[in-house]
Backbone bond lengths (Angstrom), bond angles and torsions (degrees), N, CA, C in turn:
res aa  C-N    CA-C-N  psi(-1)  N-CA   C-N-CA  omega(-1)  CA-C   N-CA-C  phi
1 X - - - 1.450 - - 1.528 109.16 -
2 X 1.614 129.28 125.41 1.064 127.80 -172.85 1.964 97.61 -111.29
3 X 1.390 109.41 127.78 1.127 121.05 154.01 1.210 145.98 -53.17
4 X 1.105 137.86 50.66 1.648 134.29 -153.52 1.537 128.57 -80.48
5 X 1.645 111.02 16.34 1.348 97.89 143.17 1.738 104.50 -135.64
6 X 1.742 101.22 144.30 1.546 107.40 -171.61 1.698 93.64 -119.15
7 X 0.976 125.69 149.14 1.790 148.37 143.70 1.685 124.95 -105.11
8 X 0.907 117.28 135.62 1.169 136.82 -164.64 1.773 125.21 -136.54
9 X 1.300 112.87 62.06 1.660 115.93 -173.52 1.526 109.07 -84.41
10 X 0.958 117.94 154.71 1.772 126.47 174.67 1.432 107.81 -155.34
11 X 1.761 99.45 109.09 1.781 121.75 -173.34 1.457 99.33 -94.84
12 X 1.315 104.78 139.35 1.701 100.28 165.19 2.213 90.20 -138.61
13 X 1.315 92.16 123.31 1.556 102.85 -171.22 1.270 92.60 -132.91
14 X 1.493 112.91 55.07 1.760 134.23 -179.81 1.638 110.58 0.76
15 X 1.145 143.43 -81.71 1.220 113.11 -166.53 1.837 115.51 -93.40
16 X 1.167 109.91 -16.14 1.091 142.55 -156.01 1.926 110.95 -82.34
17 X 1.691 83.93 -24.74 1.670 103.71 -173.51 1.802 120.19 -30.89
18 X 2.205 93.39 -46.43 1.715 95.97 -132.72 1.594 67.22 -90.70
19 X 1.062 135.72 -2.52 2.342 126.24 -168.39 1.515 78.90 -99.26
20 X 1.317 143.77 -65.25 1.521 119.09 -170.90 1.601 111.15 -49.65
21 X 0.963 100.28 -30.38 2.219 91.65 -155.63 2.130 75.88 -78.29
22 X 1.242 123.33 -42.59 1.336 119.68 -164.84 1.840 110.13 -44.67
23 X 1.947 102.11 -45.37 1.204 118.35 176.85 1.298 104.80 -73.75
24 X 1.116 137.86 -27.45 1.670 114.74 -161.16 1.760 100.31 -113.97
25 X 1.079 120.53 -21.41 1.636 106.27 167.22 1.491 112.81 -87.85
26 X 1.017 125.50 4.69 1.634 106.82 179.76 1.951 81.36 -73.32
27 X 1.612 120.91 -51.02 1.752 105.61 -161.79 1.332 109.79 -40.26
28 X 1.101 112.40 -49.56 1.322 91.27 -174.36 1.519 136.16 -75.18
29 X 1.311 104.85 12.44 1.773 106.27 155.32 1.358 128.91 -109.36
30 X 1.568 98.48 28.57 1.431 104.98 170.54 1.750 85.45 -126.60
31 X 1.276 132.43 74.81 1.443 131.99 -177.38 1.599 117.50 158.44
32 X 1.452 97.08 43.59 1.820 99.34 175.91 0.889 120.72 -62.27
33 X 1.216 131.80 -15.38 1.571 144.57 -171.93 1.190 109.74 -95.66
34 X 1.417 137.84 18.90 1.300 145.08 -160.62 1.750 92.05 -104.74
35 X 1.890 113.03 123.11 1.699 110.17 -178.44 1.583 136.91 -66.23
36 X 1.499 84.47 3.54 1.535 102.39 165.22 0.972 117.43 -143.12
37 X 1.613 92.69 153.75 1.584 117.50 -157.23 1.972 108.79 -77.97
38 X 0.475 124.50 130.20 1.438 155.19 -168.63 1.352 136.80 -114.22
39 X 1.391 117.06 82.42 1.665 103.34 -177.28 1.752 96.35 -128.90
40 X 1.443 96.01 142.87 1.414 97.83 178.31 1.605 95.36 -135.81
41 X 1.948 113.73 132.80 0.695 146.77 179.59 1.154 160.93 -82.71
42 X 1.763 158.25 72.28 1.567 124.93 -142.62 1.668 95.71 -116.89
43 X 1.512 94.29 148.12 1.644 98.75 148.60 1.325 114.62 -167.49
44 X 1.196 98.31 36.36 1.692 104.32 166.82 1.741 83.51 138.43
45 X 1.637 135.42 -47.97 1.465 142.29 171.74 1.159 102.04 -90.05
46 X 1.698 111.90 163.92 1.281 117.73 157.59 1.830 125.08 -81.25
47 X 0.766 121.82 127.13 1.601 102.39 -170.38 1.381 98.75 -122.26
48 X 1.367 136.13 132.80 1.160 157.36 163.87 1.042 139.37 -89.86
49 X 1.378 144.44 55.72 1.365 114.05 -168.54 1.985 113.08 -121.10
50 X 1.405 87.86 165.62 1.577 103.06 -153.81 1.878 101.52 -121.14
51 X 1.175 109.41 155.67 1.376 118.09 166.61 1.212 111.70 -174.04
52 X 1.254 94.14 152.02 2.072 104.68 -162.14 1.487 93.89 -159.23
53 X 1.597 100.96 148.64 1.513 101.79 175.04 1.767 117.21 -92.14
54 X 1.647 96.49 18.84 1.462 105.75 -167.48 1.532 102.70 -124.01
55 X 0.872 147.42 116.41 1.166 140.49 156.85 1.690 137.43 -13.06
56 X 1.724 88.16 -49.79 1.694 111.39 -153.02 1.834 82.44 -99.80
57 X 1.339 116.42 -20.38 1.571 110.30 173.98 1.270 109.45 -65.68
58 X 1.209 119.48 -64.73 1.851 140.49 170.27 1.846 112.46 -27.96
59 X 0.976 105.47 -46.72 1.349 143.15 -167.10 1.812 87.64 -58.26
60 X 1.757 92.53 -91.50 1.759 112.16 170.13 1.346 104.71 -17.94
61 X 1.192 98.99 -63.12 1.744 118.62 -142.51 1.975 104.54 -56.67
62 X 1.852 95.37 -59.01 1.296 122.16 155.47 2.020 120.05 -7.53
63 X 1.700 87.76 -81.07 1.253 117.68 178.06 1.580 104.49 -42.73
64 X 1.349 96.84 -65.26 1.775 112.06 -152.86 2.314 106.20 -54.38
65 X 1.660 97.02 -46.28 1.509 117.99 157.73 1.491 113.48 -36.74
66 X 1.169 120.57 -73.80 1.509 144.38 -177.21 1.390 112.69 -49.75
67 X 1.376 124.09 -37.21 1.241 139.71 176.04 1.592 104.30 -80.01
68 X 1.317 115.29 -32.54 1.901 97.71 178.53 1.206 108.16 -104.42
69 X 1.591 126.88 0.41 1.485 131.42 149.95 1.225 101.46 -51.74
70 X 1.558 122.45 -70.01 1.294 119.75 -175.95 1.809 142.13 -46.58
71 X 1.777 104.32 -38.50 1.065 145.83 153.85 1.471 108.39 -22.94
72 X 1.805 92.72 -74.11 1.634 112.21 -161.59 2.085 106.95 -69.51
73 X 1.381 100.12 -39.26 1.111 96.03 -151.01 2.128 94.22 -83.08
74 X 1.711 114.27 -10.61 1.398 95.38 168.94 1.527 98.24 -93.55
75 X 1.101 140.82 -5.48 1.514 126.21 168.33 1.582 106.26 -49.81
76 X 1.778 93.64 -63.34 1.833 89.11 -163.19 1.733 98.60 -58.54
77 X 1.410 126.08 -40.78 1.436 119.36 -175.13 1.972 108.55 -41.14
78 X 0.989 114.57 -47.15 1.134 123.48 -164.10 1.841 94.32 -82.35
79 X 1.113 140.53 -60.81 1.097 131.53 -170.14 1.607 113.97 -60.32
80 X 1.031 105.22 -30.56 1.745 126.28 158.73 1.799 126.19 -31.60
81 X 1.164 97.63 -63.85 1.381 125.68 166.33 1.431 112.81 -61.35
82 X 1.075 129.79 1.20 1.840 133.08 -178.16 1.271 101.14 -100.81
């Protein structure tokens, strides 16, 4: 089965990097059954990448990622500041 649409994001939220990727890849091992493929990454960046044979899945999938990047990284901002 060939996948024909791929995404490819790479976050660097300098010190903050390796506690986001900590928060946002555990979701996806509570969700194997999710129709796109999904790997999230560290090695100093966050690296993301996605593929779906659907567009509007990729799309979702995209969004839904991006949103607990965002999530995670004003939590620690805010817990920071205490």
């Amino acid at each position: 089965m060939t996948l024909n649409y791929k995404a490819k994001i790479i976050v660097d939220a300098k010190d903050k990097t390796q506690a986001i990727f900590d928060s946002v890849s555990a979701d996806d091992e509570f969700y194997p059954e999710n129709p796109v493929n999904t790997k999230i990454e560290f090695d100093g960046l966050l690296t993301i990448l996605v593929e779906s044979n659907h567009l509007p899945h990729l799309r979702a999938n995209l969004n839904s990622t991006l949103r607990l990047i965002q999530a995670s990284h004003e939590t620690i901002e805010s817990t920071s500041m205490c």
